[in-house]
C-alpha positions in Angstrom: -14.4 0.6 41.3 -16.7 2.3 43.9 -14.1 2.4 46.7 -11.6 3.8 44.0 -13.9 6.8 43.3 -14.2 7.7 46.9 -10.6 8.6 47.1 -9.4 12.5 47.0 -6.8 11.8 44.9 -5.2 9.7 41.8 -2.2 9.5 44.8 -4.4 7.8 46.8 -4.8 4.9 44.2 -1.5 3.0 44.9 -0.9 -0.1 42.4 -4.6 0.6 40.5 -4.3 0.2 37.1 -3.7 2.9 34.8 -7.8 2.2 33.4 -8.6 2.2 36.9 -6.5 5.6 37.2 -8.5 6.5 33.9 -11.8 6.7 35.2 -11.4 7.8 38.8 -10.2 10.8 37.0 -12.8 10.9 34.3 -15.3 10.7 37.4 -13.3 13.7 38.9 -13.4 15.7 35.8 -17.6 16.0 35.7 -17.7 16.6 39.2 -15.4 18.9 39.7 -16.0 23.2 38.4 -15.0 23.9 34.8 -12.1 26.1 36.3 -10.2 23.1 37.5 -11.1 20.6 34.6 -8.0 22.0 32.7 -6.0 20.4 35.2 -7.8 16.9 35.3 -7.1 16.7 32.2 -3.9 17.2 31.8 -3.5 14.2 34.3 -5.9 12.2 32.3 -3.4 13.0 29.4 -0.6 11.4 31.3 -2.6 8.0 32.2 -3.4 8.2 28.5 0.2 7.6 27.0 1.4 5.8 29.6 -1.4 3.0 28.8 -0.3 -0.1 26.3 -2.9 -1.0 23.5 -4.9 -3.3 25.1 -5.5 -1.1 28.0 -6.2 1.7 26.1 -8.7 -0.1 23.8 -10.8 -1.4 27.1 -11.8 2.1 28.0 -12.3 3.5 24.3 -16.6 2.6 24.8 -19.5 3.9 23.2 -20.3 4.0 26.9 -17.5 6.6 27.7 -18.9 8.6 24.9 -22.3 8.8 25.2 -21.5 9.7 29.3 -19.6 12.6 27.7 -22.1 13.7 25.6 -24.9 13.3 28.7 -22.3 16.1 30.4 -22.4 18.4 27.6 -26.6 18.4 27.4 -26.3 18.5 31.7 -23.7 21.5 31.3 -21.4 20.0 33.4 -18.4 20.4 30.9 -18.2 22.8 28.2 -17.9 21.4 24.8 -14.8 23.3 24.6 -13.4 21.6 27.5 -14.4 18.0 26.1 -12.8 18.7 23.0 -9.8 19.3 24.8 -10.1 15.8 26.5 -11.7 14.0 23.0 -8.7 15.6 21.3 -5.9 13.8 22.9 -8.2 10.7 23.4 -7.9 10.7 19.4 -4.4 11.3 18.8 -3.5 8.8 21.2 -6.0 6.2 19.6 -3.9 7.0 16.5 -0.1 6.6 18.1 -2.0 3.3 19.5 -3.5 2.3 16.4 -7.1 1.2 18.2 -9.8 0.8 15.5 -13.5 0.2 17.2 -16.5 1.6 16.0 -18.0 3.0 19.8 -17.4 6.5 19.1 -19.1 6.1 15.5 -22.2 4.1 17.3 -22.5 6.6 20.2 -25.1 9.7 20.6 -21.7 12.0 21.0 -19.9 10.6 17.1 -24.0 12.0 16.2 -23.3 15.4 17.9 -19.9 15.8 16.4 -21.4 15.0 12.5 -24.2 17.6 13.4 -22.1 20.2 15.0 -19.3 20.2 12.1 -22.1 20.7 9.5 -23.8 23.6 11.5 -21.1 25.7 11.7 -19.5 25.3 8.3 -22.7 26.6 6.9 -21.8 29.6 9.0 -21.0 32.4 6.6 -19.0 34.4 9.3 -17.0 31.8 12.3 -16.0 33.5 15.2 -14.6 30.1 16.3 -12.0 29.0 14.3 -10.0 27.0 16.5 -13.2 25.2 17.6 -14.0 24.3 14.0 -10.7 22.5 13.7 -11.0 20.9 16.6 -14.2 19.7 15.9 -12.8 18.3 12.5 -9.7 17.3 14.1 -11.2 15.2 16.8 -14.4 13.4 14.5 -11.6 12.3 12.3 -9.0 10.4 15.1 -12.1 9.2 17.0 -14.2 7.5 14.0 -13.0 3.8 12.8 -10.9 4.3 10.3 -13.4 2.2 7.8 -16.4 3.9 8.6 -18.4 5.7 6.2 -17.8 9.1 5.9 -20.5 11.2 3.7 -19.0 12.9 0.6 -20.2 16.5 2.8 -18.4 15.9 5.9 -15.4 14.5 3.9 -15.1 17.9 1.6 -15.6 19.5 5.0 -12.9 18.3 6.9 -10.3 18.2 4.2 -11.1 22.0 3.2 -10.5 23.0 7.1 -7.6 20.8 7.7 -5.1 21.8 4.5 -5.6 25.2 5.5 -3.9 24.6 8.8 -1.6 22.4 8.0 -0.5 25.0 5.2 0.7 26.8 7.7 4.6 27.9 7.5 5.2 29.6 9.9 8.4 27.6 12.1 7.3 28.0 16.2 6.8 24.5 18.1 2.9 25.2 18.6 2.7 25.8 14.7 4.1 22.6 14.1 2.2 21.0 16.5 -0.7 22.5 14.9 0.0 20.9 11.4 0.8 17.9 13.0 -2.6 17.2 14.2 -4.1 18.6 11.2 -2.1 16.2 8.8 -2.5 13.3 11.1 -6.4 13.7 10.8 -6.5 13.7 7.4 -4.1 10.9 7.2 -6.9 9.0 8.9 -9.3 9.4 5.7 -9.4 5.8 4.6 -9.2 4.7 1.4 -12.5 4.1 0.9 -13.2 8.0 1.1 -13.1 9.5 -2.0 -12.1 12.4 -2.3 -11.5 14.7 -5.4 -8.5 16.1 -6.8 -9.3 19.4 -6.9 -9.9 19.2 -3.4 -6.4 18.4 -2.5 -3.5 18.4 -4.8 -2.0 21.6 -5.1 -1.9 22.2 -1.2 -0.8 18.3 -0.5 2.2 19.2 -3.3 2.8 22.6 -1.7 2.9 21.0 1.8 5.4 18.3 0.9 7.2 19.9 -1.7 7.6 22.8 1.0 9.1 20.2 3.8 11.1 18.5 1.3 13.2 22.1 0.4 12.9 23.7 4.6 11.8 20.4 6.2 9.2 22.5 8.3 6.9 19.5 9.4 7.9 16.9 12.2 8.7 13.3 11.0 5.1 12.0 12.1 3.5 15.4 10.0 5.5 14.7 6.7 5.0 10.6 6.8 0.9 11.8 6.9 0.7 14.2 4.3 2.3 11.1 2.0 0.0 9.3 3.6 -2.9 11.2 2.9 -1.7 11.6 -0.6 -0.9 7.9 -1.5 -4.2 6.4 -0.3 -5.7 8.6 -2.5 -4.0 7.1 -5.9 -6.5 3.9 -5.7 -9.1 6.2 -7.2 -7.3 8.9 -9.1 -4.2 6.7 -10.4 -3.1 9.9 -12.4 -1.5 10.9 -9.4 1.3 8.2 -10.3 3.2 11.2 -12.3 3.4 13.2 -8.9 4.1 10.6 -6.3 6.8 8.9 -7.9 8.6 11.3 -10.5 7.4 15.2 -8.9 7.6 14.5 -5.4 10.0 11.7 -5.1 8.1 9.6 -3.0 10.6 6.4 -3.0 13.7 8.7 -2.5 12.2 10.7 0.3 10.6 7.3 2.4 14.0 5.6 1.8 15.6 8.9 3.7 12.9 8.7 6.4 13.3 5.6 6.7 17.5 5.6 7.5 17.3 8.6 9.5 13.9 7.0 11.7 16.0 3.8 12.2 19.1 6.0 13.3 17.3 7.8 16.2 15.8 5.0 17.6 16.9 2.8 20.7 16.7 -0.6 19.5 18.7 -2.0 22.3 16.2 -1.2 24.7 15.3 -4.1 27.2 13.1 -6.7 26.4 10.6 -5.6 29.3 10.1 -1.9 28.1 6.6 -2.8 26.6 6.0 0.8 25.5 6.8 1.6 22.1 9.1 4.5 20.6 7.8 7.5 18.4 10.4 6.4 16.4 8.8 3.0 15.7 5.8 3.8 15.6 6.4 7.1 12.5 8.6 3.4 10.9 5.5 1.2 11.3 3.3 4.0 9.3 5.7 4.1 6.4 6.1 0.4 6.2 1.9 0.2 5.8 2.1 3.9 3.5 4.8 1.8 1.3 2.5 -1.6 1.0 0.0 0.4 -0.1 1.1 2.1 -2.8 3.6 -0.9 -4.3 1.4 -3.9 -3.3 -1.5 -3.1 -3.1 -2.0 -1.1 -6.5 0.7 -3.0 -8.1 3.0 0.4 -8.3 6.8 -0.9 -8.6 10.1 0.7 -10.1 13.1 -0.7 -10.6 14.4 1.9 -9.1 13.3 1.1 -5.7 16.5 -0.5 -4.5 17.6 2.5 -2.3 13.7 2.0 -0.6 14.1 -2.0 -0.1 18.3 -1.4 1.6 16.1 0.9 4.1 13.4 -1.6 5.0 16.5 -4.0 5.2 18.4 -1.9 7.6 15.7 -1.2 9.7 14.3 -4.9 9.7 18.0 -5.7 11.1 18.2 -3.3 13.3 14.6 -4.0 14.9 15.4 -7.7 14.4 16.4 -8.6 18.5 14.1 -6.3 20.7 11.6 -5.2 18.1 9.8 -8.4 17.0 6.6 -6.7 15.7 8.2 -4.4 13.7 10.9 -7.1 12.6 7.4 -9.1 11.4 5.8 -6.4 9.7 9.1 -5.6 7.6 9.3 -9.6 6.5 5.6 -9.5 5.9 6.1 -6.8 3.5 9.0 -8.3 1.7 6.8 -11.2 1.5 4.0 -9.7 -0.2 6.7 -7.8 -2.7 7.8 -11.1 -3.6 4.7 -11.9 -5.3 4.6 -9.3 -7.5 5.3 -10.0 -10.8 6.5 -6.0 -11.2 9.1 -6.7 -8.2 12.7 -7.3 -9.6 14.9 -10.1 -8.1 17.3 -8.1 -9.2 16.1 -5.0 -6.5 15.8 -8.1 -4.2 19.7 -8.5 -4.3 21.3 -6.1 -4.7 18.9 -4.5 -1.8 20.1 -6.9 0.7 16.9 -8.8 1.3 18.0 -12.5 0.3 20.9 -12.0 2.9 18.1 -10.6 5.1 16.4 -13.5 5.0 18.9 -16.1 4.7 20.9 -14.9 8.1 17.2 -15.2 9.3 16.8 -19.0 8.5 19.9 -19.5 10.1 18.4 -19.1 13.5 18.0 -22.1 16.2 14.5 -21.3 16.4 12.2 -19.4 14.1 8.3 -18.0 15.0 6.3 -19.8 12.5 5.0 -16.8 10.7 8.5 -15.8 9.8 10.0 -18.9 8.8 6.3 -19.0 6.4 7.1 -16.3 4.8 11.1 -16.5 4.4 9.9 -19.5 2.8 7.5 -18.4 0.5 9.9 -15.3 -0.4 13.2 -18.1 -1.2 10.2 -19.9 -3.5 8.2 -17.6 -5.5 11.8 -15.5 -6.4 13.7 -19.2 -7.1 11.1 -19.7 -9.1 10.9 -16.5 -11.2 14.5 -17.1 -11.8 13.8 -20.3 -13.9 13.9 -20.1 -17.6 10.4 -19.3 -18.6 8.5 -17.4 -21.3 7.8 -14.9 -18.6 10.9 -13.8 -17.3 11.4 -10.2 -18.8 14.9 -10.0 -18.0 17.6 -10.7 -20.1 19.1 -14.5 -20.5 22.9 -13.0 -19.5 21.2 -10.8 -16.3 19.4 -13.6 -14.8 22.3 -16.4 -14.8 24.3 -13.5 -12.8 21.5 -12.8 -10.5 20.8 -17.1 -10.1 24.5 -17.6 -9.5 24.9 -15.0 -6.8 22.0 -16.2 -4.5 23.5 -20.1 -5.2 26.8 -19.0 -4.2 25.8 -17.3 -1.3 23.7 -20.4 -0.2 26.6 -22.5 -0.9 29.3 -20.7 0.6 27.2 -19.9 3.7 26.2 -23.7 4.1 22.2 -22.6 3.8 21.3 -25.4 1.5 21.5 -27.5 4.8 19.0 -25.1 7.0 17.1 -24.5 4.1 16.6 -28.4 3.6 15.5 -28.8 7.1 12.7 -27.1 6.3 11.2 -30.3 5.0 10.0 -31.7 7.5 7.5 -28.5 8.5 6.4 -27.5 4.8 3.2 -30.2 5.9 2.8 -27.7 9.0 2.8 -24.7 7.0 0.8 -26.0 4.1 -2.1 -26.8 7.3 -1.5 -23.6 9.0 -1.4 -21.2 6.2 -3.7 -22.9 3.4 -0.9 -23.1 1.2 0.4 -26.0 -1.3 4.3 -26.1 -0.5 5.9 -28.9 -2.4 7.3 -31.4 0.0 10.4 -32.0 -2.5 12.6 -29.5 -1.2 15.0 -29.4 -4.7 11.8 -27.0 -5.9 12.7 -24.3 -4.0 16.2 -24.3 -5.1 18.1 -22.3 -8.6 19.2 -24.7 -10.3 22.4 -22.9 -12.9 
């Protein structure tokens, strides 16, 4: 690393790595006079999104931090120009989805908590923009599970929704709300925060969008965000997300137009992920969250599952991750009792997953949960005191998916299965019945 730092220039450092790049230049930066830190930066920005997770996550330290904060106290850099730098380091931690706790454990995540208190109890700020950033920056930089006092949390919130409030249509306004709604969306679940803090300019904000569509695709899928995680403490807010605000209609829309826009034939060695993607990743976790994990489920939610289908489809040959995460989803949907078989097939995602099972080789965690998705809805087909549909509906529904698995010759794949229900029943914990006529509907 020495040698690297006594180059002149990031030029100079050939095949280095981009971490390496990273911290010749961070080394640069609190050398070199605040008038040319600006443009340090903006390189440092650069190395920044051009770095994959992993890479990323090796230089996010409690080390880097509390160096940063040691140039503050020195007055080598101007806390204005480290927010500049902490900023992007934040949003990209976001795009990335990094969660450590070093900035929360270093002597800068202390300065930030004190700071942000200190000047809200300003009755006149001359720094407004500092403010935000401040709130902005504390909020991408902590671990998403970390404590957050009910103080700061009122704090933030109060400062943020009046930015991202903002109408007015210029690409640094929208900018502007983007980061603002981004940082909120980073308010875990485990914050509460109260109503009165937040609904009427969360409605306002999406409600807006939804008539001028204002916000960028990344500021509208964290403002739901920020709304939906809320419900686990105030589930009066079921009223607004589903029925006011239309939250299935408008994720289903997202959702088609996301998977539209993005390349999904890229080649299999372009490691770094679209914005695309990454806006469909957040609304597949924003959509468990409301329908699994609370239990929230309409049967009206067929439109939402035929968009998870396309895009799981689509993703399906270059986009394995993403691929994963849509069959883990439909996976935990199938163990909801409120989940309808019904939404199941006529959304597409038994052909889904029986064009899956068809493959010559499967990764284990997707043939798992194809599996478990073909049992637990068989199963809920069988004539049981529980099954709330009617006696006329479900023989339709159990005759389509048999006559698809007929007339596509499934039953065969589906059978050789057999043989690895042992393996899966070791791997996963679970208790698969080696007598594969289970996991058939029987008419």
């Amino acid at each position: 690393m020495k040698a690297l730092l006594d180059r002149k220039s990031a030029d100079e450092l050939g095949d280095a790595s981009l971490t390496e790049k990273f911290y010749f230049l961070f080394h640069k930066l609190i050398k070199c006079i605040e008038a040319e830190q600006r443009n340090v930066i903006e390189e440092m920005k650069g190395v920044m999104e051009e770095m994959e997770r992993k890479e990323y996550d090796s230089f996010f330290s409690t080390e880097l931090f509390n160096e940063l904060n040691e140039t503050i106290e020195k007055q080598k850099m101007s806390l204005e120009n480290t927010l500049v730098l902490l900023k992007h380091i934040g949003y990209c931690k976001v795009m990335k989805e990094i969660q450590n706790y070093s900035f929360d454990n270093s002597s800068l995540g202390k300065r930030f908590e004190k700071l942000i208190l200190e000047e809200d109890r300003k009755k006149e700020r001359e720094r407004e923009k500092f403010f935000v950033d401040l709130c902005e920056s504390y909020l991408f930089l902590r671990h998403y599970y970390c404590k957050l006092s009910k103080e700061m949390t009122s704090i933030c919130v109060s400062c943020l929704l009046k930015v991202a409030l903002n109408k007015i249509e210029t690409e640094e306004t929208q900018k502007e709300v983007e980061m603002a709604l981004l940082a909120l969306g980073e308010i875990s679940v485990d914050v509460h925060v109260e109503k009165e803090l937040f609904l009427k300019d969360i409605e306002e904000i999406i409600k807006y969008h939804q008539e001028h569509r204002n916000l960028t695709q990344f500021a509208y899928q964290s403002a739901w965000q920020f709304l939906i995680i809320r419900f686990i403490f105030e589930r009066s807010l079921e009223e607004v997300i589903v029925n006011e605000l239309h939250f299935v209609r408008e994720a289903a829309r997202e959702l088609e137009e996301l998977s539209k826009r993005a390349n999904w034939r890229r080649k299999a060695e372009e490691t770094k992920r679209m914005k695309e993607v990454i806006a469909i990743e957040k609304w597949i976790r924003t959509i468990k969250e409301l329908f699994v994990y609370f239990g929230n489920w309409r049967e009206e939610c067929v439109e939402l599952i035929h968009s998870l289908v396309t895009v799981c489809k689509s993703a399906r040959e270059n986009v394995r991750e993403t691929f994963r995460n849509c069959i883990s989803l439909f996976h935990d949907m199938a163990s909801l009792t409120t989940v309808s078989t019904d939404c199941f097939t006529k959304g597409g995602v038994f052909g889904l997953i029986l064009e899956e099972i068809q493959q010559s080789t499967l990764e284990d965690v997707v043939a798992w949960n194809c599996s478990i998705i073909c049992y637990w809805q068989f199963r809920r087909l069988e004539e049981d005191e529980d099954c709330e549909i009617d006696e006329v509906e479900r023989k339709t529904i159990k005759k389509e998916v048999f006559d698809r698995i007929e007339e596509e010759g499934y039953e065969d794949i589906i059978t050789s299965f057999h043989e690895t229900f042992e393996f899966f029943n070791n791997k996963f914990y679970m208790s698969f019945s080696t007598n594969i006529v289970d996991y058939f509907v029987n008419i």
